[in-house]
DRENDO-158353 format. One line per 3 residues: number of its first residue (from 1); for each residue x, y, z of N, C-alpha, C. Coordinates in nm, 2 decimals. Atoms other than C-alpha are relative to their C-alpha. Example, Ala and Ser with C-alpha at 12.3 -4.5 7.8 and 13.67 -1.06 7.14 Angstrom:
1	0.09/-0.12/0.00/1.23/-0.45/0.78/0.09/0.12/0.00 | -0.09/-0.11/0.00/1.37/-0.11/0.71/-0.08/0.11/0.08;
//
This chain:
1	0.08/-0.12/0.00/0.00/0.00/0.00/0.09/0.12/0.00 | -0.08/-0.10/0.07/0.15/0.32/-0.12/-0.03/0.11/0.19 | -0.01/-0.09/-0.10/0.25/0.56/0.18/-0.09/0.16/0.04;
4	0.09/-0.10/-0.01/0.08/0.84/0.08/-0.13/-0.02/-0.15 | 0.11/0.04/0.07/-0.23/0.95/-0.10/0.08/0.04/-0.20 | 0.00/0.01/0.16/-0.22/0.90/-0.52/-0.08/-0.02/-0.07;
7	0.09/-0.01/0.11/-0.42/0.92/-0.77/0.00/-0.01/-0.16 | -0.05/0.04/0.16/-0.38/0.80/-1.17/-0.04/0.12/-0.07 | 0.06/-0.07/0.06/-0.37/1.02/-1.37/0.01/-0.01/-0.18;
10	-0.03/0.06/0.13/-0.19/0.89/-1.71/0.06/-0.08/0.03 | -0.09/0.14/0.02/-0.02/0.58/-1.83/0.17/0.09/-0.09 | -0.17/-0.06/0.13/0.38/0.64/-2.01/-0.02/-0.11/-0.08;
13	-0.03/0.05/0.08/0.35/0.48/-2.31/0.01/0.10/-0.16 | -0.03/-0.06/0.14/0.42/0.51/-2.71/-0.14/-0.06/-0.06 | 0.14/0.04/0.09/0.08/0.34/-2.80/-0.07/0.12/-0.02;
16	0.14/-0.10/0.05/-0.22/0.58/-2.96/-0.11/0.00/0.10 | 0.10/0.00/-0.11/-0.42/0.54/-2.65/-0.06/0.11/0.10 | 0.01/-0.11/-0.10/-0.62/0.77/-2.45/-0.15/-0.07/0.08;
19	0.13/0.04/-0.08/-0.92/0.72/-2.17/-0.07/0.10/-0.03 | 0.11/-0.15/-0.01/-1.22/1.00/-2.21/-0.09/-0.11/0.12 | 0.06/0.01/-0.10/-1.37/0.98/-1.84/-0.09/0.14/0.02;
22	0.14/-0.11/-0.05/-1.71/1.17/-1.75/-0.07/-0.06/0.11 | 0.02/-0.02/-0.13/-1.85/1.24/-1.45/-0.16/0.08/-0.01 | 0.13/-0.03/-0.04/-2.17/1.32/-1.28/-0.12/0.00/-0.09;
25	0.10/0.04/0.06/-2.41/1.15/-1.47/-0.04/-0.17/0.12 | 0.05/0.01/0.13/-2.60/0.91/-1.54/-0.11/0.12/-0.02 | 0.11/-0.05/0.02/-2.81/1.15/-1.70/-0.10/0.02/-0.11;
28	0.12/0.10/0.09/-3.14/1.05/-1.89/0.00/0.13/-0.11 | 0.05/-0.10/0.12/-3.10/1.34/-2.16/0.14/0.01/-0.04 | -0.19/0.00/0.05/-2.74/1.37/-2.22/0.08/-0.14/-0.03;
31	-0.03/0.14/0.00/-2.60/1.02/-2.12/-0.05/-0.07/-0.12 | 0.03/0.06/0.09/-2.79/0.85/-2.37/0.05/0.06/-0.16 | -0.05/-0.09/0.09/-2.70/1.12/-2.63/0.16/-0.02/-0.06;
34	-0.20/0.00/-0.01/-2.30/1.07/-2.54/-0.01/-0.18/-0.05 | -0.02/0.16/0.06/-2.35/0.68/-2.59/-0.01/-0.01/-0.17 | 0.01/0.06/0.15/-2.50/0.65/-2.91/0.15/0.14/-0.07;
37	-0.12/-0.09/0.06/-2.18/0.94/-3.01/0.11/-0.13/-0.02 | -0.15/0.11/-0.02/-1.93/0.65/-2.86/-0.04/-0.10/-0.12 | -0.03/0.13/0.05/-2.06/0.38/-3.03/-0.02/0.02/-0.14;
40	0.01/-0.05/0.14/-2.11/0.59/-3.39/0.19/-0.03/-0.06 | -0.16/0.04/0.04/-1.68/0.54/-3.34/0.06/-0.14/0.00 | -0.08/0.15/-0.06/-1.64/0.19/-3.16/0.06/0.06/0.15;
43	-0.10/-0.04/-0.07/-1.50/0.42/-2.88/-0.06/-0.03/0.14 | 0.06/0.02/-0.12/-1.49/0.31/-2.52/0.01/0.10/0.08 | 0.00/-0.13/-0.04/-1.53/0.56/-2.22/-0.03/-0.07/0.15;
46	0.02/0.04/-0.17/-1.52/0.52/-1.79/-0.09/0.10/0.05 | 0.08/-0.08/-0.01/-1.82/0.66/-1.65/-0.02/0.00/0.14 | -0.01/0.02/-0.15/-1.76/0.78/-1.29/-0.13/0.10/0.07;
49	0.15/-0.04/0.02/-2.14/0.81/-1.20/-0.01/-0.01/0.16 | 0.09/-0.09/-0.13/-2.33/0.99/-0.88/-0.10/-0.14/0.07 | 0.15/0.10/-0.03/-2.56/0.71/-0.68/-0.11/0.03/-0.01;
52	0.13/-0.10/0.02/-2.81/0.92/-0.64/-0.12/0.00/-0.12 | 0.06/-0.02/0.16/-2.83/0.93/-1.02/-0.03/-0.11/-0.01 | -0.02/0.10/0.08/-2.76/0.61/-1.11/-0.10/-0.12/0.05;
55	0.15/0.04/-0.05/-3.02/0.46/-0.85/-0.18/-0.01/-0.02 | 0.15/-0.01/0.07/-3.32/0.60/-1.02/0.02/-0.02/-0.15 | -0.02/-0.03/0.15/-3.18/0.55/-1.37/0.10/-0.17/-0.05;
58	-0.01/0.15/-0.04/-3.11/0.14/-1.35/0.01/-0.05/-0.14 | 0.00/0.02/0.15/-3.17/0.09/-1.71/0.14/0.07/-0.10 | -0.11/-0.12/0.06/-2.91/0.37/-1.84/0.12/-0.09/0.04;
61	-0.11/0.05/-0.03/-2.67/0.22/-1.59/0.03/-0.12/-0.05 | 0.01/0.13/0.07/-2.73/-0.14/-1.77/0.05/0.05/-0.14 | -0.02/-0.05/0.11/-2.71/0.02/-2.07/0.16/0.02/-0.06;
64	-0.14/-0.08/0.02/-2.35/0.21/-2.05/0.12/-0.12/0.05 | -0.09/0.09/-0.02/-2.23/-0.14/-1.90/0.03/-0.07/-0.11 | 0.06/0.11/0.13/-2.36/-0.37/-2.20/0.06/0.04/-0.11;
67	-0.08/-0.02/0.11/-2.20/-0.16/-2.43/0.15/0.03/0.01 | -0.17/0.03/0.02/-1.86/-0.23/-2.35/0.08/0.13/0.11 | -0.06/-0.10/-0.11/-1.79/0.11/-2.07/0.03/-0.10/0.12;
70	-0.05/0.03/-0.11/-1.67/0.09/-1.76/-0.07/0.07/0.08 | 0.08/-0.06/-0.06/-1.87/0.22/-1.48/0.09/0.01/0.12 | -0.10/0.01/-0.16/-1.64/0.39/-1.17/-0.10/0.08/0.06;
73	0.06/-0.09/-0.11/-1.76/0.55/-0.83/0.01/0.16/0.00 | -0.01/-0.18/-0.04/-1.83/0.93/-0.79/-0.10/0.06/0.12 | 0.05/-0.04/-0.12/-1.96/0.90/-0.47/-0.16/0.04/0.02;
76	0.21/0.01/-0.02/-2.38/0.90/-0.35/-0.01/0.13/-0.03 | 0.02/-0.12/0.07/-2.42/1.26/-0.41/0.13/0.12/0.06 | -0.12/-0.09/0.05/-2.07/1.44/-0.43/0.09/0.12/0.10;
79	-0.08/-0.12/-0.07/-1.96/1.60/-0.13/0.15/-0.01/0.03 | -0.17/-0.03/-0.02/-1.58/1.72/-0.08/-0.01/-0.09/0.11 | 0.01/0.20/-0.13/-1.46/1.38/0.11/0.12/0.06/0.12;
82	-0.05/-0.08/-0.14/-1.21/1.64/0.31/-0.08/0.04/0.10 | 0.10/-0.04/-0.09/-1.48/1.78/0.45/-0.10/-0.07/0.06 | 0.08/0.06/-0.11/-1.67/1.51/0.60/0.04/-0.13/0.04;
85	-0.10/0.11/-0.09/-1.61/1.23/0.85/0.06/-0.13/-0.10 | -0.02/0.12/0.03/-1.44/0.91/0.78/-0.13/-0.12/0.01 | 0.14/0.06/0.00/-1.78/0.73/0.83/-0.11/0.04/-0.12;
88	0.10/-0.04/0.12/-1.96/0.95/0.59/0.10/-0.01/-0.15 | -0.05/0.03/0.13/-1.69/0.86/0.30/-0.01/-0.12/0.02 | 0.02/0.15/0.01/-1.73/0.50/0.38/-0.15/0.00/-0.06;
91	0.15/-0.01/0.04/-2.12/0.54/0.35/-0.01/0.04/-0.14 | -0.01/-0.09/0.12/-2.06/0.78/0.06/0.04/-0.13/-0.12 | -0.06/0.12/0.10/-1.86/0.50/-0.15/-0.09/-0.15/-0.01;
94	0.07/0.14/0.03/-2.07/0.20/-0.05/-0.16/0.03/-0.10 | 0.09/0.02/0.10/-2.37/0.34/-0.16/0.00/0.07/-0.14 | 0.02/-0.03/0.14/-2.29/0.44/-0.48/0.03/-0.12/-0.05;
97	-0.05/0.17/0.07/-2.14/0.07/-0.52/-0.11/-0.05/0.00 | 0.16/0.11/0.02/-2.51/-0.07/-0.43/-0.05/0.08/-0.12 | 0.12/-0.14/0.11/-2.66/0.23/-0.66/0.03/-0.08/-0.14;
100	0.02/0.04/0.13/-2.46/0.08/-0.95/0.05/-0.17/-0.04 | -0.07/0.13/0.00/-2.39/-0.30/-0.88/-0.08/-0.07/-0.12 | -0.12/0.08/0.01/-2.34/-0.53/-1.06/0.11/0.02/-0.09;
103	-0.05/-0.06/0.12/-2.14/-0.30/-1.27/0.15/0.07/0.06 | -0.09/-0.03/-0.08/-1.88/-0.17/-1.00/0.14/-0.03/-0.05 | -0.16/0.04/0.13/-1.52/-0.13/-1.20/0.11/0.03/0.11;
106	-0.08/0.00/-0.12/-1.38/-0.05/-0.84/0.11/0.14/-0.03 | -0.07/-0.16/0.05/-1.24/0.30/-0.99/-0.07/0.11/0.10 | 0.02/-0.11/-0.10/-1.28/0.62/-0.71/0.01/0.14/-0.14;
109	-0.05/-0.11/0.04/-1.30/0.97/-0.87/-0.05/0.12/0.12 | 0.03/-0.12/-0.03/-1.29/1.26/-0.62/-0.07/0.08/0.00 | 0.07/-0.13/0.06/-1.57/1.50/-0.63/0.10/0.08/0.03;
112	-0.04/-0.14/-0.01/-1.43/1.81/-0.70/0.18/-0.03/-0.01 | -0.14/0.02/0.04/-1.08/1.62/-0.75/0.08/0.00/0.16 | 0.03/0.02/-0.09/-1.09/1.63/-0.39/0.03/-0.13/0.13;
115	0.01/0.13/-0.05/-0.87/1.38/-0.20/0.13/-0.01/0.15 | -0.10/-0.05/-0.07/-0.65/1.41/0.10/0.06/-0.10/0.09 | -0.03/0.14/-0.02/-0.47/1.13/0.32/-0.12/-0.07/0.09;
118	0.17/0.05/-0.04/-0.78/1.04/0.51/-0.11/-0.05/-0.11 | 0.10/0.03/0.14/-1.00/1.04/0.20/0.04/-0.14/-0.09 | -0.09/0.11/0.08/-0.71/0.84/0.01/-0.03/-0.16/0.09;
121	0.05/0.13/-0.09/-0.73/0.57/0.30/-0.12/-0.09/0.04 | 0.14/0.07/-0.06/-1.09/0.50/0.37/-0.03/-0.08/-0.15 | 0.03/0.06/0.10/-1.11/0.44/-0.03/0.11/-0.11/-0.08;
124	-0.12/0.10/0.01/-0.77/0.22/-0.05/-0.04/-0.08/0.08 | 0.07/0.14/-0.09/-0.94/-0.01/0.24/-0.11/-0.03/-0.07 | 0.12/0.06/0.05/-1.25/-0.04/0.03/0.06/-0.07/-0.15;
127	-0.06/0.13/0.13/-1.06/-0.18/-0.26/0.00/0.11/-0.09 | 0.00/-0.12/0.15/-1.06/0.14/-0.48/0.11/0.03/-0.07 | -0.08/-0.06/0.09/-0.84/0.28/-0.72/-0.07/0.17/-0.02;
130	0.01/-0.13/0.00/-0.81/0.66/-0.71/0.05/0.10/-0.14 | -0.04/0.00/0.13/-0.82/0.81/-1.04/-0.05/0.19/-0.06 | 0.00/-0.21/0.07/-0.75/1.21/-1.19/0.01/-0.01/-0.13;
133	0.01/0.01/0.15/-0.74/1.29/-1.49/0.19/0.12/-0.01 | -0.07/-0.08/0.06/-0.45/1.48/-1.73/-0.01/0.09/-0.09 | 0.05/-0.15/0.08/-0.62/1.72/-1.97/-0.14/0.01/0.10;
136	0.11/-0.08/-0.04/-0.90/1.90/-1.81/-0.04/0.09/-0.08 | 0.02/-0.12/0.09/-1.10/2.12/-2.10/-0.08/0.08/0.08 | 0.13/-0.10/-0.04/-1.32/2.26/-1.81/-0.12/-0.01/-0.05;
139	0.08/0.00/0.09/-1.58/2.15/-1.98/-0.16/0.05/0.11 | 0.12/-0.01/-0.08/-1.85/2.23/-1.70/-0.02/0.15/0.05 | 0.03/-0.13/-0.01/-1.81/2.58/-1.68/-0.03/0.09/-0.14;
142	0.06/-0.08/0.15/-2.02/2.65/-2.00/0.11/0.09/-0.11 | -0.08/-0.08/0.10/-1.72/2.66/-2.23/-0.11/-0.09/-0.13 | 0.05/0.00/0.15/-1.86/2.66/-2.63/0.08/-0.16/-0.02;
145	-0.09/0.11/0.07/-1.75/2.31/-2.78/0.12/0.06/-0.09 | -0.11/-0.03/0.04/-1.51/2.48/-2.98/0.14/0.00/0.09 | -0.15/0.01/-0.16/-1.28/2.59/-2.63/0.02/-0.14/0.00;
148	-0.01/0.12/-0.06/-1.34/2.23/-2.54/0.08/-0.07/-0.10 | -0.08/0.03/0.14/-1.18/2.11/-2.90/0.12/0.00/0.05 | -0.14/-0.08/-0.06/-0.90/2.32/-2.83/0.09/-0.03/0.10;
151	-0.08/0.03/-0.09/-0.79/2.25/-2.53/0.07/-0.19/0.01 | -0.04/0.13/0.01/-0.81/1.87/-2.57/0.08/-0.06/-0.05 | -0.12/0.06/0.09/-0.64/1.85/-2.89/0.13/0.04/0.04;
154	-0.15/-0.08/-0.06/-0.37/2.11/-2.75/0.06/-0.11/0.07 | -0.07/0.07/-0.11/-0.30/1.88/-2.46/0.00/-0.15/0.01 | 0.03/0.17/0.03/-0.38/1.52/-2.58/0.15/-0.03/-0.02;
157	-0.20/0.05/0.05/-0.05/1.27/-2.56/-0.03/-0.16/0.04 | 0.05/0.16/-0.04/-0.06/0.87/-2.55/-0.02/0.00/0.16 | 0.07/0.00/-0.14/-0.20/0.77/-2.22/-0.06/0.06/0.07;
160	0.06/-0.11/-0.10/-0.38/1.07/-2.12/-0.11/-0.07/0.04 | 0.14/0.04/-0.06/-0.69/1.08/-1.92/-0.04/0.12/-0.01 | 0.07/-0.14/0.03/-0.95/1.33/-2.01/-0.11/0.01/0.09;
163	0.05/-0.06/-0.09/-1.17/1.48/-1.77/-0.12/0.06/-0.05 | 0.16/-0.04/0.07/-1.52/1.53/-1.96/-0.14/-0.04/0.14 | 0.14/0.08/-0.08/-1.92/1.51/-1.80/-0.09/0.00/-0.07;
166	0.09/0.02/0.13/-2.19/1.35/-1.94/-0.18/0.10/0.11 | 0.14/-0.09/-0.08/-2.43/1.57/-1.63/0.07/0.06/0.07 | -0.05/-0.08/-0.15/-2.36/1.83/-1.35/-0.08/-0.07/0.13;
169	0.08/0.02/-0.12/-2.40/1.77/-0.99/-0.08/0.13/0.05 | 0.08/-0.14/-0.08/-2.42/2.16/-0.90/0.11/0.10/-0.08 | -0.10/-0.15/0.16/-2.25/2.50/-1.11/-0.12/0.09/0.08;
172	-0.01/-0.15/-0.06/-2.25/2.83/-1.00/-0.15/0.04/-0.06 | 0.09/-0.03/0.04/-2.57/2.91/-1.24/-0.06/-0.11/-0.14 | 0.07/0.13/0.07/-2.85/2.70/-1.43/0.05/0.00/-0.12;
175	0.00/0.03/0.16/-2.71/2.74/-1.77/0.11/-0.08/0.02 | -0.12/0.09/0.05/-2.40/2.55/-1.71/-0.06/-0.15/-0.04 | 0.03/0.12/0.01/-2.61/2.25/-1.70/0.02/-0.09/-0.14;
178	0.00/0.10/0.12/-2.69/2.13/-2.02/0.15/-0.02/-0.04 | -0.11/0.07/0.06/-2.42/1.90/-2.19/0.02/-0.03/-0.15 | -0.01/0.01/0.16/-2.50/1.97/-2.56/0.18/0.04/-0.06;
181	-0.14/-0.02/0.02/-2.10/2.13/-2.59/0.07/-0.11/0.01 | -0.12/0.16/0.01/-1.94/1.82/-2.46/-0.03/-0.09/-0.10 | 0.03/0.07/0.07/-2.13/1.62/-2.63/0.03/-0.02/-0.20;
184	-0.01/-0.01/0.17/-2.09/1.79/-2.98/0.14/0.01/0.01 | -0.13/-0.02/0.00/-1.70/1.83/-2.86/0.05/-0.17/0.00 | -0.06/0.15/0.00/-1.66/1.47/-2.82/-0.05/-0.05/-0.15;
187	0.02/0.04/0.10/-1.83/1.38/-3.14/0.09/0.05/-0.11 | -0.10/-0.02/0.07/-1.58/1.62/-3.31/0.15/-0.07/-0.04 | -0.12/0.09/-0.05/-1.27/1.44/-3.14/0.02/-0.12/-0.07;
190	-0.01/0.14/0.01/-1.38/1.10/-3.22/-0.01/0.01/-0.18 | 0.00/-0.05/0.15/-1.43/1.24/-3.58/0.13/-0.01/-0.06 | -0.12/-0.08/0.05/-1.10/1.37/-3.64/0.10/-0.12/0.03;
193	-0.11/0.06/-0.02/-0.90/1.15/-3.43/-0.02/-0.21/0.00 | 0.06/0.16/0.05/-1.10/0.76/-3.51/0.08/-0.06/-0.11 | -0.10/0.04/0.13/-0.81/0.55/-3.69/0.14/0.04/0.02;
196	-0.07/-0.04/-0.05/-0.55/0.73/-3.54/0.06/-0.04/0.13 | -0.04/0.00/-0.13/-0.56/0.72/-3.18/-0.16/-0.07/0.01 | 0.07/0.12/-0.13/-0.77/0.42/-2.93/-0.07/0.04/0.08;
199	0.07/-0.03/-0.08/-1.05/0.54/-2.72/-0.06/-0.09/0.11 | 0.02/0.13/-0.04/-1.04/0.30/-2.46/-0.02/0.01/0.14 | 0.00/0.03/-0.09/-1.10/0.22/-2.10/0.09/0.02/0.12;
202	-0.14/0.01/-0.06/-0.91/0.28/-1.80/0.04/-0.09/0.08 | -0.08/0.12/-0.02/-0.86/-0.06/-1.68/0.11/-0.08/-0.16 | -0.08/0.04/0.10/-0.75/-0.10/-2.02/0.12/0.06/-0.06;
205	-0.16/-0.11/-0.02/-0.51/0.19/-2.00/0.07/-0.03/0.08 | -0.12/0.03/-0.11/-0.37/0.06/-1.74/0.11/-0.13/-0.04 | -0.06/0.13/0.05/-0.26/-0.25/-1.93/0.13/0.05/-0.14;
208	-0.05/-0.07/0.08/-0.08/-0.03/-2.21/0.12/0.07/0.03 | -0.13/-0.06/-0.04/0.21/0.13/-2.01/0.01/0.00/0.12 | -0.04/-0.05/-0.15/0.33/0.25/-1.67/-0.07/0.09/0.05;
211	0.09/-0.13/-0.12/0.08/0.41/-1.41/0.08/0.10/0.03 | -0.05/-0.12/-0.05/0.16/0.73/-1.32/-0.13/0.09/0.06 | 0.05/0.01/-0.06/0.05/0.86/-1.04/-0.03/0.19/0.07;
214	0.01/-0.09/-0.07/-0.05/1.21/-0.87/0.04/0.00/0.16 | -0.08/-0.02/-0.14/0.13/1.29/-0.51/-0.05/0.05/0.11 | 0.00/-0.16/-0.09/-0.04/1.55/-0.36/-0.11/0.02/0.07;
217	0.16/0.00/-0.04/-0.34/1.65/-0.15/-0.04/0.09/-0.03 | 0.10/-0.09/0.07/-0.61/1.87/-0.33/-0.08/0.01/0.10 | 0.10/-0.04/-0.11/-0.85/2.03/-0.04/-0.10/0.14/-0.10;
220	0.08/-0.14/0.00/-1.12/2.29/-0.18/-0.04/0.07/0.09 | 0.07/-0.05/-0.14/-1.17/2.54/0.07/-0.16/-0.03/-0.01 | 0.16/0.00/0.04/-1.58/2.55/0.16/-0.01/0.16/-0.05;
223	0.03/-0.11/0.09/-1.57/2.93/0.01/0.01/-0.03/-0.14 | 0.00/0.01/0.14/-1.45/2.77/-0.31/-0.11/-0.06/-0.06 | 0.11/0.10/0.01/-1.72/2.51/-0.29/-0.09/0.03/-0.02;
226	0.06/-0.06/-0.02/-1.95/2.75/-0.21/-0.04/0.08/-0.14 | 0.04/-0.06/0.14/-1.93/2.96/-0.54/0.03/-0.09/-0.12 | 0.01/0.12/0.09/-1.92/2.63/-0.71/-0.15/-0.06/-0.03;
229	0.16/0.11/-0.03/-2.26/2.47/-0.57/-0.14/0.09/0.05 | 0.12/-0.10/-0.02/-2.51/2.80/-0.59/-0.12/-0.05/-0.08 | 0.20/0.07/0.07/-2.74/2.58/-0.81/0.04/-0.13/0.02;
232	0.01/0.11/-0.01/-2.81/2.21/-0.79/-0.06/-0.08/-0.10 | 0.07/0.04/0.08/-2.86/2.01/-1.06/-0.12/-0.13/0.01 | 0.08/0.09/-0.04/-3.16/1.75/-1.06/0.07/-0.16/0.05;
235	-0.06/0.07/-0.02/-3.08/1.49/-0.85/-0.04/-0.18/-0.02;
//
């Protein structure tokens, strides 16, 4: 067991491979939208889904398994795991594992990226894997699909891990919600780069090169959190 807390963020290899991971879904208007995109390429994709959501939405989560995804934890509904007890991140983790069993890929993602040596620990005894990403396009702060383009292709390199959502948990104001940008940003991606570069899985990234790992502890103050979570998206 690793000494301190870590978190994956890329693989080192020379293969064409990359993971596209989204977050805080499942959600019954977007989600299904983002799937039939993936499977217009063959492309696979780790979907680190909310309990909350994924509890009332049983079919979707069947769905995103059946067709070849990976389904990781993002926690029962998403609070900074700094900020609450070691009891309530245990609770927090188990029931999003019942919310989307039998589909549980045993993958952690951080709300809010969110992970500190307490946090790291309670989800290293439950059997998790702690997993960040390496491009971030921001995509949840109502950038245009074009930015989102941009940024990705700028920063894309074998092994990355991309940091997309197929829903919001909570954003500063209701328009960030919808996920028509990512969605038409990912269909551009898989456009451009289908034949080139492998859109695949992150247990299957992990089989392609050398983990590499993040070091560090990420704490959001609750002021930051706070002008993060002024709306709540449907839960």
């Amino acid at each position: 067991m690793s000494a301190v807390p870590r978190a994956l963020t890329h693989v080192l290899t020379n293969d064409p491979v990359v993971a596209l991971t989204f977050d805080d879904g499942p959600d019954p208007v977007y989600t299904p939208r983002l799937l039939d995109v993936l499977a217009r390429y063959s492309a696979r994709a780790t979907f680190f889904m909310i309990g909350a959501r994924a509890e009332r939405l049983p079919e979707l989560v069947t769905r995103v398994a059946t067709e070849g995804h990976v389904i990781g934890n993002h926690s029962w509904d998403h609070p900074s795991f700094p900020l609450i007890s070691r009891e309530e991140k245990r609770q927090q983790v188990v029931a999003c594992a019942q919310a989307v069993h039998p589909h549980d890929g045993k993958l952690f993602r951080p709300p809010y990226g969110d992970l500190d040596f307490d946090s790291w620990l309670e989800i290293d005894k439950l059997g998790y894997q702690a997993v960040s990403w390496r491009v971030d396009p921001r995509d949840w702060d109502d950038k245009p699909a074009t930015r989102i383009v941009q940024t990705v292709l700028t920063k894309l390199h074998p092994g990355a891990i991309v940091l997309l959502h197929d829903g919001l948990f909570d954003a500063r104001e209701r328009r960030f919600f919808p996920r028509g940008s990512t969605i038409s940003a990912v269909d551009f991606i898989l456009n451009r780069l289908t034949g080139i570069v492998r859109f695949i899985t992150i247990p299957d990234l992990l089989v392609c090169g050398t983990p590499c790992y993040k070091h560090r502890v990420q704490v959001s103050s609750r002021e930051e959190l706070n002008r993060l979570m002024r709306q709540s998206g449907p839960k």
